[in-house]
N, C-alpha and C positions, 0 to 999 in steps of 0.2 A: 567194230574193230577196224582201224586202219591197215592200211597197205604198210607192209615192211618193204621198205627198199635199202636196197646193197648200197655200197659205196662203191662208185666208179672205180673202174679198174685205174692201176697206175698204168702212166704212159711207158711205152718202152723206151728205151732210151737209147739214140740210134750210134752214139758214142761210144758205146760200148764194146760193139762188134769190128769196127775198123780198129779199133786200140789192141784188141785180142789177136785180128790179122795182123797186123805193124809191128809185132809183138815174136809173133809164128814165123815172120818173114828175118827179124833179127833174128832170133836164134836157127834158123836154117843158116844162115848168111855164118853166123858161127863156128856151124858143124862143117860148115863148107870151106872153112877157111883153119880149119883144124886137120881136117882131109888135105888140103893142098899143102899147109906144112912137116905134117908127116910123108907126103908124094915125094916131097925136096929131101928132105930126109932121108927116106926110103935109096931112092937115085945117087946121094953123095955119101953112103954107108960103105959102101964096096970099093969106093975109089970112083972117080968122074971115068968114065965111060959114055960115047957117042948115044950108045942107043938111050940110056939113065939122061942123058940130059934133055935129049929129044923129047920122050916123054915127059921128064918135069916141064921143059918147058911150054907143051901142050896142055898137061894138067895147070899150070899157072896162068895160063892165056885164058883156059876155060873158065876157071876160077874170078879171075877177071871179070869176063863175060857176066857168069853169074850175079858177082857184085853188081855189076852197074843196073843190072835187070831188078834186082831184090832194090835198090838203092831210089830207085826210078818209083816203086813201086811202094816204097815206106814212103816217102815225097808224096804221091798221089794221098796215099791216106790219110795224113799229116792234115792235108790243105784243110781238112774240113768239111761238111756236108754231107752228101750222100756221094761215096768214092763210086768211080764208071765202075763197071765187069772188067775184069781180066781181059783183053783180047785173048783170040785163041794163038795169035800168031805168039803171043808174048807169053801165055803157056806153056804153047811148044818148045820154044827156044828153053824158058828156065827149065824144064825135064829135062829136054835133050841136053842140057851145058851138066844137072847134076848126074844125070847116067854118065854122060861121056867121062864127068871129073871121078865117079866111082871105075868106071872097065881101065883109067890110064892110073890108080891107085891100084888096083888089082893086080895090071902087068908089072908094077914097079917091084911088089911083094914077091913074084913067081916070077 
């Protein structure tokens, strides 16, 4: 009796996983940009008041932020290859921009 042999595994496919991230990072960039128009919202309900625009315009600035960081970051994934790591610096910053864009939605509500 001969030997049974398996068929090779299939390869993984390394395209898969940066499409799933570039994918995660649009639809954050969505909710985050759904958040910053109810912010504006929220601030010109009651009538334009100094402190409601102060905030919007914090929460818009953030927002901002965010985008260009998520925007930066579909770009790397995009190009092809095997995309670098996250910095941590560039981590940090996109937490820090969508807390800060969630606590200046919070204040807007209360």
């Amino acid at each position: 009796m001969g030997r049974v042999t398996r068929p090779p595994a299939p390869d993984r496919d390394p395209g898969l996983q940066p499409e799933r991230t570039r994918l995660a990072w649009r639809r954050t960039t969505l909710s985050s940009t759904v958040a910053a128009v109810l912010a504006v919202k929220a601030s010109l309900h009651g009538g334009v008041r100094p402190e409601g625009v102060i905030v919007c315009a914090l929460c818009c600035a953030l927002w901002l932020s965010f985008l260009a960081m998520a925007h930066h970051r579909i770009r790397t994934l995009a190009a092809g290859g095997t995309p670098p790591a996250l910095t941590p610096r560039h981590a940090t910053a996109t937490v820090l921009c969508t807390v800060a864009v969630a606590v200046c939605a919070a204040v807007l509500v209360y």
